[in-house]
Wavefront OBJ file of the C-alpha trace (Angstrom):
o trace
v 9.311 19.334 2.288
v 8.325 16.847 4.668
v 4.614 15.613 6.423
v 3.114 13.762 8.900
v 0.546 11.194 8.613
v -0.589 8.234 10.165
v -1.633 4.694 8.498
v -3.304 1.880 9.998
v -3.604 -1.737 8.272
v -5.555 -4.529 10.029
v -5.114 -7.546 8.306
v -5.038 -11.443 8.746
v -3.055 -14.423 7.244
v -3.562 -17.815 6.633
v -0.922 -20.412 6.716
v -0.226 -23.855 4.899
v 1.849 -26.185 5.602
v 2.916 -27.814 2.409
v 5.997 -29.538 3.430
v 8.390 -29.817 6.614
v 9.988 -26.783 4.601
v 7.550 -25.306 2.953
v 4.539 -22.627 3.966
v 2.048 -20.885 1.942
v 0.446 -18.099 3.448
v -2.437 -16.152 2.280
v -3.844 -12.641 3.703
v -6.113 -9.714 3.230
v -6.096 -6.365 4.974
v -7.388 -2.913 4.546
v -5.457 0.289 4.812
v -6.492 3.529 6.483
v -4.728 6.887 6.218
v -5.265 10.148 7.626
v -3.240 13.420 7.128
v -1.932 12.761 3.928
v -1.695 15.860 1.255
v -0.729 14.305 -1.921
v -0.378 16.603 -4.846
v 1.186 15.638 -8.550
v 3.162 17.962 -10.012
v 3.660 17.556 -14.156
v 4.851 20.044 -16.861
v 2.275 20.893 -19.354
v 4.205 20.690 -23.079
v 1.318 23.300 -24.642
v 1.432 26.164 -22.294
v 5.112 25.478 -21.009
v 4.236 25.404 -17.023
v 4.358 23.271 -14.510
v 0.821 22.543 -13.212
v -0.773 20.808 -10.322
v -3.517 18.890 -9.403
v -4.647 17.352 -5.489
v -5.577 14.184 -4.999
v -8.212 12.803 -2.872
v -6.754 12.490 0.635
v -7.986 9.124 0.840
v -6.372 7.387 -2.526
v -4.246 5.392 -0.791
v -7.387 3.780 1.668
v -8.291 0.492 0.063
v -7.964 -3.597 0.440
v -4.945 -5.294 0.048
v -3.938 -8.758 -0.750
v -0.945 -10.797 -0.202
v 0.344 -14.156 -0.866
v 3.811 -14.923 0.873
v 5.821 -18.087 0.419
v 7.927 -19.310 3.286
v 10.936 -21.861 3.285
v 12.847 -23.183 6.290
v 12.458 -25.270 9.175
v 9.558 -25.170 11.123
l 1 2 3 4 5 6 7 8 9 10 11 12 13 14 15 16 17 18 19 20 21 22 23 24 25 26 27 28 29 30 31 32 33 34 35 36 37 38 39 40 41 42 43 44 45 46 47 48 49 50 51 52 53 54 55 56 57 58 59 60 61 62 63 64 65 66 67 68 69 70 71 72 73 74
């Protein structure tokens, strides 16, 4: 089974320069979906089925945060 959705994360960074070598960067962004079904499948051990449940088509919008080191010459 396959689905199509879209997802849209604006973000920004900021960068360090520790060393000739070395960057730090730090960054925040926020994700947007739209079009995504999820559902979560799981077998029940009392009444011996498998059951389902939907979850909220927007679980996966939320902030983000990121921390990213970088070596090399820059």
């Amino acid at each position: 089974m396959s689905d199509v959705y879209f997802v849209f994360e604006p973000g920004v960074d900021v960068e360090f320069n520790i060393a000739k070598f070395f960057r730090i960067a730090l960054g925040a962004s926020y994700r947007l979906t739209d079009g995504i079904n999820l559902t979560y499948k799981y077998f029940d051990e009392i009444s011996g089925d498998i059951k389902s449940v939907a979850i909220d088509k927007n679980a996966l919008n939320s902030f983000n945060a990121s921390v990213s080191l970088k070596f090399g010459w820059f």
